[in-house]
C-alpha positions as CSV (number, residue, x, y, z in Angstrom):
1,X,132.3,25.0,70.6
2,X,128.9,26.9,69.8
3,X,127.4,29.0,71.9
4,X,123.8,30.5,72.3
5,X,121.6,32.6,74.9
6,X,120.3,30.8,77.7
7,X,116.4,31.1,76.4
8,X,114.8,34.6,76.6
9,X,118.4,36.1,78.0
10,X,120.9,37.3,76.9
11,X,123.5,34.9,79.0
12,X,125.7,33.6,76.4
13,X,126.7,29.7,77.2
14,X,127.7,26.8,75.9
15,X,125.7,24.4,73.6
16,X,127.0,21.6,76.2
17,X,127.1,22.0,80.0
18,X,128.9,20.3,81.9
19,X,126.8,18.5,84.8
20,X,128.9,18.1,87.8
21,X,127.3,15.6,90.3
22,X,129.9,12.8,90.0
23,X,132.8,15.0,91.2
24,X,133.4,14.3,94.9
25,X,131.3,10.4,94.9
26,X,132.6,9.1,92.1
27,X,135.5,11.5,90.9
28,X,138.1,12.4,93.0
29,X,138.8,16.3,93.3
30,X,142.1,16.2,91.4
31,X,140.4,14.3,88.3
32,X,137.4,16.5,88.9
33,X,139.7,19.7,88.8
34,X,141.2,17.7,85.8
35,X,137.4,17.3,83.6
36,X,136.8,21.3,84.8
37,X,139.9,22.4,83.3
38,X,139.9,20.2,79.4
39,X,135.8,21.2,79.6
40,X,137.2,24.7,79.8
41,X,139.7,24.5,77.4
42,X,137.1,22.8,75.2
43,X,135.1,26.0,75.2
44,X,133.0,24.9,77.6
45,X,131.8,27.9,79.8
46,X,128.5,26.7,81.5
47,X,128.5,24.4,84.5
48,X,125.8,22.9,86.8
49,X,125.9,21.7,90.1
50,X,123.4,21.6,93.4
51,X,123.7,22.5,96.9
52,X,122.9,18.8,97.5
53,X,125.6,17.5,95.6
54,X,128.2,15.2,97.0
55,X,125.7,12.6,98.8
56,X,123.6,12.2,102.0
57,X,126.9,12.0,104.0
58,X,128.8,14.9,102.7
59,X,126.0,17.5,100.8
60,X,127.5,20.3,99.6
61,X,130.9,18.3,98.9
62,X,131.0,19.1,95.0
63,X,130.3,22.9,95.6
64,X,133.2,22.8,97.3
65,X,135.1,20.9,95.0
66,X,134.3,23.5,92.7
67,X,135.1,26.4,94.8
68,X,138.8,25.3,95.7
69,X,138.9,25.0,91.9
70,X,137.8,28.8,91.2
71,X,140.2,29.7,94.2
72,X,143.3,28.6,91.7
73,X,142.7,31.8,89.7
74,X,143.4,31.6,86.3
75,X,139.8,33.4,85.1
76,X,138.1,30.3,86.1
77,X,135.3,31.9,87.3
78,X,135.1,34.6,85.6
79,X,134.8,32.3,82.5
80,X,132.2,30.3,84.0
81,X,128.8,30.5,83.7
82,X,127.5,29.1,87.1
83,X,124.7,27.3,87.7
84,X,123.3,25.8,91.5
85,X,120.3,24.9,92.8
86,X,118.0,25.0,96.3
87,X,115.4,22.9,97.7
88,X,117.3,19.7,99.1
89,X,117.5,19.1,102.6
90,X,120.6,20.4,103.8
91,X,119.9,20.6,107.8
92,X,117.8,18.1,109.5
93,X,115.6,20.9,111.2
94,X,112.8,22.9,110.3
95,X,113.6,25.2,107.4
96,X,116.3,23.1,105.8
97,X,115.0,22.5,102.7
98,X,112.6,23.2,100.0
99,X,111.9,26.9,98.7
100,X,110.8,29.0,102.1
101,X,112.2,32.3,101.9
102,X,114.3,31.7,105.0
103,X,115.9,28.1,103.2
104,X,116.5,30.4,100.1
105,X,118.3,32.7,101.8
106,X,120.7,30.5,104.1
107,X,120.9,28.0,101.5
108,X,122.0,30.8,98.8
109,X,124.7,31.8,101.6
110,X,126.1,28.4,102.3
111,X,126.4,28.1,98.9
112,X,128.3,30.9,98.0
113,X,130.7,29.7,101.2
114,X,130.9,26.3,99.4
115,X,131.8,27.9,96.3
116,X,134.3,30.7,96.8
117,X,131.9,33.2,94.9
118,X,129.6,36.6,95.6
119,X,127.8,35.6,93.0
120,X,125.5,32.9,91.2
121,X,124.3,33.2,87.5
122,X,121.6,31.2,87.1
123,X,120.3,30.2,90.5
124,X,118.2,27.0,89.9
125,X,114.9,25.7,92.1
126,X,115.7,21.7,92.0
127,X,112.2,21.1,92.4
128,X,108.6,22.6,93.1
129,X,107.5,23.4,96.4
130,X,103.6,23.3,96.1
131,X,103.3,24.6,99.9
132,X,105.2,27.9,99.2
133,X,103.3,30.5,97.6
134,X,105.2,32.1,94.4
135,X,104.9,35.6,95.5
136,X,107.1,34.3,98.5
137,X,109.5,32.9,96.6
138,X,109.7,35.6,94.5
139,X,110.8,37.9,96.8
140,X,113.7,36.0,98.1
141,X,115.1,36.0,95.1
142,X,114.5,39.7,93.9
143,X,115.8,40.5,97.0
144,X,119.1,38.2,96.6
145,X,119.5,39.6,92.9
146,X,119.0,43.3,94.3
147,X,121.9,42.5,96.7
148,X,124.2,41.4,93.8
149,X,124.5,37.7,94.4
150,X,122.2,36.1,91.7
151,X,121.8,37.2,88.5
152,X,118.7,34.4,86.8
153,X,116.8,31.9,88.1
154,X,115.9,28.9,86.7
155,X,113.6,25.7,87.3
156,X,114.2,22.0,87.7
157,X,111.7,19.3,87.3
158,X,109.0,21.4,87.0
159,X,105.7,20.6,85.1
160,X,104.1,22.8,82.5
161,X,101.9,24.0,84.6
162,X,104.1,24.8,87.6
163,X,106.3,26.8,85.0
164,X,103.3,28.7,83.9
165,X,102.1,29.2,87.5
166,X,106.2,30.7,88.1
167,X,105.9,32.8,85.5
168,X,102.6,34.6,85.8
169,X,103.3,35.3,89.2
170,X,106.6,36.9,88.1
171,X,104.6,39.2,85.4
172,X,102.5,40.8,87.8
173,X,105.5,41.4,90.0
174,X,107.1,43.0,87.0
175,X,110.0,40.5,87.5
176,X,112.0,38.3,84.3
177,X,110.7,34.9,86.3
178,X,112.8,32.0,85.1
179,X,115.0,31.6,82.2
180,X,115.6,27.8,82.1
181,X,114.2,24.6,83.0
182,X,116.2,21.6,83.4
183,X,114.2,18.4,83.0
184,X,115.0,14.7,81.9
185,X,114.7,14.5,78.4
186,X,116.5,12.2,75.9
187,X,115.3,8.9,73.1
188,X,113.8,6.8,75.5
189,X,111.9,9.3,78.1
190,X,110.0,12.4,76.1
191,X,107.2,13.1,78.0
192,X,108.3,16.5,78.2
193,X,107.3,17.1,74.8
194,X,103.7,17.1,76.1
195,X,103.5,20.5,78.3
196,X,106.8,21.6,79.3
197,X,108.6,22.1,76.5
198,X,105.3,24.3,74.8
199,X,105.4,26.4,78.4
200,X,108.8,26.8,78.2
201,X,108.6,27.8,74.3
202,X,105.7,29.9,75.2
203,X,107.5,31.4,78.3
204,X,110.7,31.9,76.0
205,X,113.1,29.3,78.9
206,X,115.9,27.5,77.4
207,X,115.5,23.8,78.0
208,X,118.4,22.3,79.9
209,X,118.3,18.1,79.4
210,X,119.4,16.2,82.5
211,X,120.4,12.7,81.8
212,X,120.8,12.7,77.8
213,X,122.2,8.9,77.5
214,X,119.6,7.5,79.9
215,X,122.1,6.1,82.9
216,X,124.5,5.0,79.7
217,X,121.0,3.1,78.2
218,X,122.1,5.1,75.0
219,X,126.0,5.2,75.1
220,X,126.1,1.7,73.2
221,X,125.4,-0.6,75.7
222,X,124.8,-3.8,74.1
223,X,127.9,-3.6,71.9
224,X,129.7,-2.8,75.1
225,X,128.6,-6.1,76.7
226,X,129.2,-8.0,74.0
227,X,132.8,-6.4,74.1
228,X,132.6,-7.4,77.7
229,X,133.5,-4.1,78.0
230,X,130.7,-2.6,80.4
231,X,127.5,-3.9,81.7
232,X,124.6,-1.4,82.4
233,X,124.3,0.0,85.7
234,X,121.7,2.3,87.5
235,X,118.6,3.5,86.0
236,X,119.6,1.5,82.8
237,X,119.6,-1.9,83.9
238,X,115.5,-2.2,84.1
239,X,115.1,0.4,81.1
240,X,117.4,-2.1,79.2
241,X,114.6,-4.9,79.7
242,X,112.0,-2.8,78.1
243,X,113.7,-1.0,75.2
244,X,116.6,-3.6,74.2
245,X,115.4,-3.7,70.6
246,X,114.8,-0.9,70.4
247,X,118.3,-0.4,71.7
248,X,119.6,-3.1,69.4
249,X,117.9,-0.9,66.3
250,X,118.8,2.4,67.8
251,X,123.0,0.9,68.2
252,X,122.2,-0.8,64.5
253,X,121.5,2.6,62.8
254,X,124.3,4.6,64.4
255,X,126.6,2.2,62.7
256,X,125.1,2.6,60.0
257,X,125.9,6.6,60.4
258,X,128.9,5.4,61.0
259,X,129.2,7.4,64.8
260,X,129.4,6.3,68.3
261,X,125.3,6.2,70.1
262,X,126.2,8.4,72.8
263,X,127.2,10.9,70.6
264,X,123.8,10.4,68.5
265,X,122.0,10.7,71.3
266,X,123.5,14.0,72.7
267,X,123.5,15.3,68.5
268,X,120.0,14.5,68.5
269,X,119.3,16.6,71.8
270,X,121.0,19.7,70.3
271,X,118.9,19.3,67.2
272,X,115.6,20.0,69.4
273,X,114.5,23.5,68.5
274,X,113.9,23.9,72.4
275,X,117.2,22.7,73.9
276,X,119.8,25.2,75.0
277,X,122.7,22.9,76.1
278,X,122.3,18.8,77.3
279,X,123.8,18.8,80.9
280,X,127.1,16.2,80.4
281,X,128.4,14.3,83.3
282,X,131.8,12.9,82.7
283,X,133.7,10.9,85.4
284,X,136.7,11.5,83.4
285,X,138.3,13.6,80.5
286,X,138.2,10.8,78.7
287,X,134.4,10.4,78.8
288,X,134.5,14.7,78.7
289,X,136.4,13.9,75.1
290,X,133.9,11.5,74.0
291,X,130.9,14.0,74.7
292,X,132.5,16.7,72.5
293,X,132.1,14.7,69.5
294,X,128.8,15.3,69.3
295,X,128.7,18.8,69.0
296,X,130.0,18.0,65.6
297,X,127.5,16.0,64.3
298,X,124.6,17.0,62.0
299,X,121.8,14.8,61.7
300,X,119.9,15.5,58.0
301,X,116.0,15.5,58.3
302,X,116.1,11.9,57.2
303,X,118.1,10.1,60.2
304,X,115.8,12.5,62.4
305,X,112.7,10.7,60.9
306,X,114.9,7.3,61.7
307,X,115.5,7.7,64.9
308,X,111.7,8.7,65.7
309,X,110.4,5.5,64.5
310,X,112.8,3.7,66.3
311,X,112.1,6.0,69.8
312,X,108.5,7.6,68.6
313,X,108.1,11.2,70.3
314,X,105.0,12.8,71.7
315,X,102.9,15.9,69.9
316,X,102.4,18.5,72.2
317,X,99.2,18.3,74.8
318,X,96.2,17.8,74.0
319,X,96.8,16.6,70.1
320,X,99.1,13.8,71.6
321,X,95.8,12.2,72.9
322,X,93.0,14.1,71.6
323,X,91.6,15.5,68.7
């Protein structure tokens, strides 16, 4: 495994995170415990969850799948590099959600319960609250970093402009602002490459891609189905209807490469100058295995240039639609 700083920091992690959102829905907690312990042993030391985790009936479920995990000792925390986030709706009252500096702080609390922790690394705002002024938000979290139990901050979903907004505000507070931002980015959706990707090169935050194969739209779907092995599911069954040549082309050339498409697609990711890590969530070790493989692979500058005209990219703003 490779490892590099989480964008202007120096936080060391891993060039793959591991996303966690399945464990608890979808994963049991002994599998889940299961995928935590091979990503570890993979070298995998950065893992991301959220507060809201675990589903509208049970939030906060997969922080505490992760907790009683940390609780077996071992160094597993220690190891870990983690990262949460804030802003769902966690009570239904006034206050439960979004980025108040009274949500902030009870939220940061619960989660630390949930947990088993003192402290988060990279505390993560899951999305912008455009009724909460920065210099509010701010001071929650120099305040929670001043009492030892965050050490970054991050962004998720933000636009260009919201991260500039973040980080001016932070400069004339003389605080670091954010390190990251977390944002859906893979082959078949780059508008990120319009604006947040130059803020967050400007702003020096490591880009952390959520979603990387789509739903499974770019794990070989098409020759799964005609193995009759899987049928696509989620946000891939409608995307399929637009993009499936471009699918069919995309699946074409990666045999031609002679490697699976989910591990292109992930390869490709770590080949953007801007990307830190891809956020991976596997159901299973099995599927954990798989993602490794891409870590592996090096694309040459001509199967880049391939796989652009098959899933063409945008220029940063204005050039992409201007002179």
């Amino acid at each position: 495994m490779r490892y590099t700083h989480l964008g202007r920091s120096g936080l060391t992690v891993s060039r793959l995170c591991l996303g966690t959102m399945n464990f608890g829905p979808q994963t049991e907690e002994p599998d889940a415990h299961a995928v935590m312990d091979a990503a570890r042993d993979a070298g995998i030391n950065f893992f991301d969850t959220a507060n809201v985790y675990g589903g509208s009936g049970h939030r906060g479920w997969t922080e505490e799948i992760i907790g009683r995990w940390f609780a077996q000792g071992g160094e597993r925390r220690e190891r870990t590099v983690l990262a949460t986030k804030v802003f769902g709706t966690m009570a239904d009252a006034p206050n439960g959600s979004k980025l108040s500096a009274l949500h902030i702080r009870r939220a940061l609390d619960d989660s630390l319960k949930r947990l088993q922790t003192d402290y988060i690394d990279l505390y993560q705002f899951h999305h912008v609250d455009r009724k909460t002024p920065w210099d509010e938000i701010w001071q929650a979290i120099e305040v929670a970093v001043q009492q030892g139990k965050i050490l970054y901050s991050g962004s998720s979903n933000f636009a260009g402009w919201h991260i500039a907004q973040a980080q001016e505000t932070a400069a004339r507070r003389h605080y670091t602002g954010l390190v990251s931002e977390q944002s859906l980015y893979n082959l078949i959706t780059r508008d990120v490459e319009l604006e947040v990707i130059p803020a967050a090169q400007n702003y020096g935050l490591g880009l952390l891609p959520w979603s990387p194969l789509h739903g499974g739209l770019l794990g070989g779907v098409l020759k799964k189905e005609r193995e009759g092995v899987r049928r696509a599911a989620g946000r891939a069954v409608e995307a399929l209807k637009t993009h499936q040549k471009q699918i069919r082309r995309y699946e074409d050339f990666c045999d031609q490469l002679g490697h699976e498409p989910g591990d292109v697609a992930l390869a490709w990711l770590l080949h953007q100058p801007a990307v830190t890590a891809p956020i991976i969530g596997p159901r299973t070790a099995g599927q954990l295995t798989a993602a490794l493989r891409a870590e592996k692979i090096q694309l040459d500058a001509d199967a880049l240039k391939r796989i652009d005209e098959i899933f063409p990219g945008h220029r940063p703003a204005p050039e992409d639609y201007a002179w």
